[in-house]
C-alpha positions in Angstrom: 0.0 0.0 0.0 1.1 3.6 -0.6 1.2 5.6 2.3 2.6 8.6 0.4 -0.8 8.7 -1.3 -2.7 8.6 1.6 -1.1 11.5 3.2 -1.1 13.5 0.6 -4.4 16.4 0.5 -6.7 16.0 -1.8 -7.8 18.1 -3.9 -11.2 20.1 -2.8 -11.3 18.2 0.2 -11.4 21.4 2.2 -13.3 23.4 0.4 -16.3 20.9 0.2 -16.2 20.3 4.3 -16.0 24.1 4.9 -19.8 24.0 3.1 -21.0 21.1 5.0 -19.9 23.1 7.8 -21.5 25.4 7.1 -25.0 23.6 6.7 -24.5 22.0 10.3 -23.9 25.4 12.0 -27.3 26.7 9.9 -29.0 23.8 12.0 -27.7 24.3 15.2 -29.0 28.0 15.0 -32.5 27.7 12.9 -33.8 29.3 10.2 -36.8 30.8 11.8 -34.7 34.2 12.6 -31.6 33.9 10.2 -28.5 36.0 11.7 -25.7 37.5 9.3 -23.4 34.9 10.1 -26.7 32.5 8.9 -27.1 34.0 5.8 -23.4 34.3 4.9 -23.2 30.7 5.3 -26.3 30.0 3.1 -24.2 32.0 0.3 -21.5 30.0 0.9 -23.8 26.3 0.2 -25.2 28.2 -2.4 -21.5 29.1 -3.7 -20.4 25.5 -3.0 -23.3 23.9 -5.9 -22.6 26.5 -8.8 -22.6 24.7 -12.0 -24.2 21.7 -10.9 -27.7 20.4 -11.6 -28.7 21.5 -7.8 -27.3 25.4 -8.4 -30.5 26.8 -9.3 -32.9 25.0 -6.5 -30.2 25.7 -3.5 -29.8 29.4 -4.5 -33.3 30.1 -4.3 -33.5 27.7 -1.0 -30.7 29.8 0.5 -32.0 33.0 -0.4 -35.8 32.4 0.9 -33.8 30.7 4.0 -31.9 33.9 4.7 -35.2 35.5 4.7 -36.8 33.6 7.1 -39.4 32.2 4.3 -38.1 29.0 3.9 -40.6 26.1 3.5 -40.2 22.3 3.3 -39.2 22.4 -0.6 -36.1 24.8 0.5 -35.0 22.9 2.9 -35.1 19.2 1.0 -33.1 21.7 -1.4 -30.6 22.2 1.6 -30.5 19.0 2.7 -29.4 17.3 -1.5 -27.1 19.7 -1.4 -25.5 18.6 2.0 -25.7 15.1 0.6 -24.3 16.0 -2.6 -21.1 17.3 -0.9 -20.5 14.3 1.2 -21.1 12.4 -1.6 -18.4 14.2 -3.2 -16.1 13.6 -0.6 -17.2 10.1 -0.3 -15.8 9.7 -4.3 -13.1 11.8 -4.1 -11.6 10.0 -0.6 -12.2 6.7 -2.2 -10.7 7.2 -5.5 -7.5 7.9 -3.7 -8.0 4.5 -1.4 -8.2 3.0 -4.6 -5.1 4.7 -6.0 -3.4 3.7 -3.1 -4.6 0.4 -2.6 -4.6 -1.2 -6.1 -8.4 -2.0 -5.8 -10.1 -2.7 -8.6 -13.6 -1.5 -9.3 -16.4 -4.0 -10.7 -18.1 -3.3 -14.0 -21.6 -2.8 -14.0 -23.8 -2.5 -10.6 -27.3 -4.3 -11.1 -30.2 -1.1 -11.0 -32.3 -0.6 -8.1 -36.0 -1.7 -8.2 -38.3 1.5 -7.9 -40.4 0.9 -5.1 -43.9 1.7 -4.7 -44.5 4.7 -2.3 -48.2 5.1 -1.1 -49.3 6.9 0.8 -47.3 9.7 -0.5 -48.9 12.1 2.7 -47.2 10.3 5.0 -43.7 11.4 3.4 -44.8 14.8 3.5 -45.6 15.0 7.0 -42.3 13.6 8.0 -41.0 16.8 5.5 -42.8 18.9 7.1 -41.4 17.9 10.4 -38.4 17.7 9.5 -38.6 21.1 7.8 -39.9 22.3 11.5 -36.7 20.8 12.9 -34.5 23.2 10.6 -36.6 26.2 11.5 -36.2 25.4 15.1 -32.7 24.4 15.1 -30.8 22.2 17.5 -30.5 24.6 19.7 -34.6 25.4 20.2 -36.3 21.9 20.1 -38.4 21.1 23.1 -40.1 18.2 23.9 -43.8 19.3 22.2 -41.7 19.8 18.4 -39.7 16.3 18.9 -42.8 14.4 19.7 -44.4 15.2 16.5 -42.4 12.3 14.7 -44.7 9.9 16.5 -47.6 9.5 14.8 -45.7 9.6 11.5 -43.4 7.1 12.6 -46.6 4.8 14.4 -48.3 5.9 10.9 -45.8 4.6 8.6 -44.1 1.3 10.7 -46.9 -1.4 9.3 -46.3 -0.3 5.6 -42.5 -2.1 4.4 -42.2 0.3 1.8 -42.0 2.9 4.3 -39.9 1.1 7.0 -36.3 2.4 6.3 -37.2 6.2 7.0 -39.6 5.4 9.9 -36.4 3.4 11.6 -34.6 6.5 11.0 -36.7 9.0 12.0 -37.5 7.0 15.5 -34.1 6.5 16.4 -33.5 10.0 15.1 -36.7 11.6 17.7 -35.3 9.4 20.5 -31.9 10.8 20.2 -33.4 14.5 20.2 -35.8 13.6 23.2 -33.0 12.8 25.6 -31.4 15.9 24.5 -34.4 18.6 25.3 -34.9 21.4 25.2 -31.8 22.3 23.1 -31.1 25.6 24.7 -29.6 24.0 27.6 -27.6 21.7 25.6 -23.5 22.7 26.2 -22.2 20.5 23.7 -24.3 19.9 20.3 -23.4 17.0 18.1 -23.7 19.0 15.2 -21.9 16.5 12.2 -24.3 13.5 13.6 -27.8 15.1 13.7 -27.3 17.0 10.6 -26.6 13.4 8.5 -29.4 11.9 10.3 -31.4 15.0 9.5 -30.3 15.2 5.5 -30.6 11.6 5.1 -34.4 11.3 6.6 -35.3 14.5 4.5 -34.5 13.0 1.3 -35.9 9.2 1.9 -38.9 11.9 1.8 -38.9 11.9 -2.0 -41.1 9.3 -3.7 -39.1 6.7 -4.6 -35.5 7.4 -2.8 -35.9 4.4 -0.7 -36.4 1.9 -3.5 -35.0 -1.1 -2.4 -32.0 -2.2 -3.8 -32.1 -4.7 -6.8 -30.5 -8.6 -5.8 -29.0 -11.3 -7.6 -27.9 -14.6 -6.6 -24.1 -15.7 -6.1 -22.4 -18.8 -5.9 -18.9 -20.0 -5.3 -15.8 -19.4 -2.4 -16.5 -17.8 0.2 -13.5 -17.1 2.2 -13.7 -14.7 5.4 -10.8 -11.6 6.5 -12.7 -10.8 9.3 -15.4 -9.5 11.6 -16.4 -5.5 12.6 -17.8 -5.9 15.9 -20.3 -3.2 16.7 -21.6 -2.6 20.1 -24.6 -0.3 21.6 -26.1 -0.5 25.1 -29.2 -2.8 23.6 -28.2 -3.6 20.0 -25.2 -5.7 18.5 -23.7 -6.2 15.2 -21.3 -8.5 13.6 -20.3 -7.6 9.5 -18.4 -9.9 8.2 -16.0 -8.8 5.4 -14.9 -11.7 2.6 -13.9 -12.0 -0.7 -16.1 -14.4 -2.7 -14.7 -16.8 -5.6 -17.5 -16.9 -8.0 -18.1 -20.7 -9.2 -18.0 -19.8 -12.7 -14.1 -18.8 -12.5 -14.8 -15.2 -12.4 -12.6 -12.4 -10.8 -13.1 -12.1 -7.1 -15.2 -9.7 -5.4 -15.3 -8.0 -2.2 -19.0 -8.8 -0.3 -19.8 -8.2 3.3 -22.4 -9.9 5.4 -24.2 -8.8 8.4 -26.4 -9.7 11.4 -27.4 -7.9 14.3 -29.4 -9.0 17.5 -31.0 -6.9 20.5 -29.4 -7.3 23.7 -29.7 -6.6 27.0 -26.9 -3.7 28.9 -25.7 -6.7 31.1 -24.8 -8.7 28.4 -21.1 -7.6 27.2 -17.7 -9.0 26.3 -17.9 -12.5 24.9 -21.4 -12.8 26.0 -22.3 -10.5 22.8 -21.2 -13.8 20.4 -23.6 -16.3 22.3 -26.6 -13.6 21.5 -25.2 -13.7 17.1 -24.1 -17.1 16.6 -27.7 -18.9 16.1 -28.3 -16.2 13.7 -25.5 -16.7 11.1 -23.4 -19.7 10.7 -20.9 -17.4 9.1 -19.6 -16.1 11.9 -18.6 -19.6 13.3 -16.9 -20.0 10.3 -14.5 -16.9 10.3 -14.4 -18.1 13.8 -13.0 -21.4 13.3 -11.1 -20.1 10.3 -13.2 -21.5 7.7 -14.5 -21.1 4.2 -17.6 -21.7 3.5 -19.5 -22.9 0.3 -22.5 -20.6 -0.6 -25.2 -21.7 -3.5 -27.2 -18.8 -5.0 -26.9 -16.6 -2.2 -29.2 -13.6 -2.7 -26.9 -10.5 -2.8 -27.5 -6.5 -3.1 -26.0 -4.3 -6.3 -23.8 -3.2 -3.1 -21.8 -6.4 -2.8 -23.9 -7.1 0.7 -24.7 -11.1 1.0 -28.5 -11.6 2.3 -27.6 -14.6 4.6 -29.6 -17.7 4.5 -28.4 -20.7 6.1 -30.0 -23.3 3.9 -28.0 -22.1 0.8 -24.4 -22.6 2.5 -22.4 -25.3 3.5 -18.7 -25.6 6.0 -16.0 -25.7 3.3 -12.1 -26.3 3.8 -10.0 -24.6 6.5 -8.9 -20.7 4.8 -6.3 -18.8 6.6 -7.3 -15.0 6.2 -3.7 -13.9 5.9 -3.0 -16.4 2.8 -6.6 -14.8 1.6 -5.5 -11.5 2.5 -2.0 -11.8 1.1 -3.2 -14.4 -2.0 -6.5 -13.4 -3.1 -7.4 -9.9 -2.2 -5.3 -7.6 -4.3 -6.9 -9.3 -7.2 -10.5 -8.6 -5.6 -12.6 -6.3 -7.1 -15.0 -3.6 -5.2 -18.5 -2.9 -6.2 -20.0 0.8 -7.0 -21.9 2.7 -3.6 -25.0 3.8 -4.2 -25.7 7.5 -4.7 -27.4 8.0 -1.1 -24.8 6.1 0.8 -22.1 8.0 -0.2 -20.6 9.3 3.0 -16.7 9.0 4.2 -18.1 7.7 7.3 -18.8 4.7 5.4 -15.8 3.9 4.0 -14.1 1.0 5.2 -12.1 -1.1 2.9 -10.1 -4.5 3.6 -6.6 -4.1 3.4 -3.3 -6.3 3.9 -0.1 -4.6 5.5 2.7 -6.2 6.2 6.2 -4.8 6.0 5.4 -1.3 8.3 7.5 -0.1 11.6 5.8 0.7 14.3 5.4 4.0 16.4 3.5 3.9 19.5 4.0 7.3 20.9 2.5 9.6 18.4 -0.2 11.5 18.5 -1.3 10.8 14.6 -4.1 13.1 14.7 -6.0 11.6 17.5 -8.4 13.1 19.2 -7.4 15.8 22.0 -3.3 14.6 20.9 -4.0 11.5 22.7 -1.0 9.3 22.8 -2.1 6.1 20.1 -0.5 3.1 17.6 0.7 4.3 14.2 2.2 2.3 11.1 4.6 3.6 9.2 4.0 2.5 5.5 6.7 4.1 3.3 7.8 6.6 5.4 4.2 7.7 6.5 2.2 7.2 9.4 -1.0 5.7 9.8 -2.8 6.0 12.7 -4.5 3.1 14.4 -8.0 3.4 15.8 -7.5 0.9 18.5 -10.6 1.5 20.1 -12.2 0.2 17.4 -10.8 -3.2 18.7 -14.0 -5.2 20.5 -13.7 -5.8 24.1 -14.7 -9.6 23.1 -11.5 -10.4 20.9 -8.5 -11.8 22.1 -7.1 -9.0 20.0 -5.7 -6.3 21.8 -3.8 -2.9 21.8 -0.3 -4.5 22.9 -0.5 -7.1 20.2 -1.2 -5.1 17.6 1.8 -2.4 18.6 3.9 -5.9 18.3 2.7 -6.9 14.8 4.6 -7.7 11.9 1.4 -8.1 9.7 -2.1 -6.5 9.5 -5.9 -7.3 8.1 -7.4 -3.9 8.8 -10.4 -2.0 7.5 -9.4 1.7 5.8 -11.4 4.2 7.1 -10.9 8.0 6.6 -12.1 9.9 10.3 -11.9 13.4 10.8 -9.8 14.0 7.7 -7.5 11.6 7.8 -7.2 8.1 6.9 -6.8 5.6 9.7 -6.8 1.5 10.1 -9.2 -0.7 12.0 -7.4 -3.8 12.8 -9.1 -7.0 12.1 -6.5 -9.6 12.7 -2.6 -9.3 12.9 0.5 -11.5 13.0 2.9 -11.2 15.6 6.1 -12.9 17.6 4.9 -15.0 20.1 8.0 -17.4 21.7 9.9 -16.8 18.3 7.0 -18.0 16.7 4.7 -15.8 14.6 0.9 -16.3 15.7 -1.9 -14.9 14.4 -4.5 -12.7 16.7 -8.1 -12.2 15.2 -11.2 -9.9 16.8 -13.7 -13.0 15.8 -11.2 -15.3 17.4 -14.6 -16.4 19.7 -16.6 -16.3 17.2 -17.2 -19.5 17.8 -16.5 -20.3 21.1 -13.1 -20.7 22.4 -10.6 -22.9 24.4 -8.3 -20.1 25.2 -7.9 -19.5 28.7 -9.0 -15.8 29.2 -11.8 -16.3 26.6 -13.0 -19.8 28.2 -13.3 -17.8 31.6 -15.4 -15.0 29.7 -17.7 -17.3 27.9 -18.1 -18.8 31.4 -19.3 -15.6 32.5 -21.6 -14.8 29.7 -23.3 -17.9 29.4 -24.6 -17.5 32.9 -25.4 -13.9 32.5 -27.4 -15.2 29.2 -29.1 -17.8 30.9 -30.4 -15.8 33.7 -31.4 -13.6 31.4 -33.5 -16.2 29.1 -34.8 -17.6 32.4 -36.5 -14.2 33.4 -37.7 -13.7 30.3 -39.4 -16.8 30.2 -40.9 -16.6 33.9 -42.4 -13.0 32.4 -44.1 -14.3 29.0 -45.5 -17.6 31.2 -47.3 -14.7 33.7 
């Protein structure tokens, strides 16, 4: 990999997060009384669109927002040209991964299925909210304005075609709830609310949340590794692979995913008892398997939809011969339009070679001492909390690697590595260390005592439940 390429700026990078910017500090404020600091940032996303096909709609959105006029068409306007700019970043920090990297791009991406949208009042009341939100601002919601989104969201649950922006808009209310009233908020999470705000607004236009078109796959499927992501009541496990098509055709990068409720108590390697009976991948990338898949139904997005009944336990598949073997020659598959966000980014990546330097700051947050990799001559910084508290993976043996499966990601305006397995010294042996390592349930001494622990947290758990649904 070239780290000279990663370091270097790119080009408009800057310029395109100054407008965002400036978007998310026209939320926090409101556009019900616009200030001069307001309406010079509306000229600014106005500025920022010029000569595209949005120029015309966001000047006349930012000129009836800097006069206090704005209605919900102005501020959809607003909010595609927010997403246009991310999107923009998205491409533009990705095509330099790719430089970087090697990676190829796929050809053609199957089209997405338009998707029915009835009733079409439904989308505009969650506008119109929405649109209430950006006149209010972050700063003035109260409880009465946030729970307006509940009977749209109770409205449009029961309906599928609807599902994808009530989810977001529920989770999106919730999150404002706990934060009321806004005035006496002292630190506003402007980034966050304003892509859960831009997002919802345009799943508002008739037809934005088509779902996806799928096709079927068969072949190889051999595992890199597991994301682990953890929330108080939620977990998810996305595994990244390369697949081998059956047909001899060029490999391709796919992902597959499951995610489970859970309760608070339930942490560490408790959090793999609750996945495992819901995808029998994971016990593969566990075990350190590959696994035989027959027309698998997967999304123009390169994401598997997992069904057990159409995969079988193939041979045993190191993911550092994979890594080292098979993935430069992988191909990667085309993001669609409103899922173009850096915060998305996160591509599989082998690194072997590197130095290490574990006292530089790297661009953490608040200069916090952290793990870096010098690849040619430049540093990387290591997100090492990304590392899952269930993983026999940790800090220490990654500072000590000599080889790295990681996942690419570009935070805060730089790039930075997620560490999904690496390869280190052990007893002048070199051993390999993997976050899914208890996947699948483990002899290992520190993980056997854990499991212990979590299966008698889970079963406690499963007994109260049941004593609850039997009264």
């Amino acid at each position: 990999m070239r780290g000279d390429l990663l370091a270097e700026p790119v080009d408009g990078l800057d310029e395109a997060l100054a407008a965002v910017d400036a978007v998310d500090r026209v939320l926090v404020a409101g556009l019900l009384r616009p200030q001069p600091a307001q309406v010079a940032d509306l000229a600014l996303i106005a500025e920022s669109v010029e000569g595209t096909p949005l120029a015309g709609r966001v000047a006349e959105a930012a000129d009836k927002a800097a006069a206090g006029t704005a209605g919900p068409e102005h501020t959809v306007a607003l909010a595609a040209a927010r997403i246009a700019l991310l999107g923009a970043v998205h491409d533009a920090v990705t095509a330099r991964v790719a430089a970087a990297t090697g990676t190829v791009a796929a050809g053609e991406r199957l089209p997405p299925t338009r998707a029915e949208v009835e009733p079409v009042n439904l989308l505009e009341a969650a506008c119109t909210w929405l649109a209430d939100l950006a006149r209010s601002g972050w700063q003035g919601i109260d409880a009465d304005l946030v729970a307006g989104a509940a009977p749209v969201v109770a409205a449009m649950l029961p309906d599928v075609t609807h599902r994808r922006l009530a989810t977001l808009l529920d989770g999106f209310a919730a999150e404002l709830a706990a934060s009321c009233p806004g005035s006496a908020l002292s630190r506003i999470p402007a980034r966050r609310w304003a892509d859960l705000w831009s997002r919802a607004m345009l799943l508002t236009r008739p037809g934005a949340a088509a779902v996806p078109a799928t096709g079927v796959v068969s072949g190889r499927l051999l595992p890199l590794g597991v994301d682990l992501q953890e929330h108080p009541t939620a977990v998810q496990a996305q595994v990244h692979a390369v697949l081998e098509p059956v047909d001899g055709g060029e490999p391709r990068l796919v992902r597959a995913s499951v995610s489970t409720p859970k309760p608070e108590t339930v942490v560490g390697a408790g959090v793999w008892q609750l996945l495992r009976p819901h995808l029998s991948l994971l016990g593969a990338a566990g075990a350190g398997r590959s696994v035989e898949i027959t027309d698998m139904p997967i999304t123009a997005e390169g994401d598997l939809i997992w069904q057990d009944a159409n995969a079988r336990p193939g041979a045993a598949a190191d993911p550092f011969v994979t890594a080292r073997v098979v993935l430069p020659t992988a191909t990667t598959v085309e993001v669609a339009p409103l899922d173009r966000h850096p915060a998305r980014i996160a591509v599989p990546v082998f690194l072997d070679g590197y130095t290490i330097d574990d006292g530089a700051t790297g661009g953490a947050p608040d200069d916090a001492p952290t793990v870096s990799f010098v690849v040619a001559g430049q540093p990387i910084r290591v997100d090492v909390d990304r590392i899952p508290s269930a993983s026999p993976l940790t800090s220490e043996a990654v500072a000590a690697s000599t080889a790295c499966i990681a996942l690419l990601r570009w935070d805060a305006g730089s790039f930075v590595l997620q560490p999904l397995a690496v390869e280190t010294a052990v007893k002048r042996k070199t051993v390999a260390v993997h976050a899914d390592a208890w996947a699948a349930g483990t002899t290992d001494k520190v993980g056997a005592k854990a499991e212990k622990a979590a299966t008698a947290a889970v079963e406690a758990l499963r007994e109260r439940a049941g004593k609850l649904l039997r009264a």
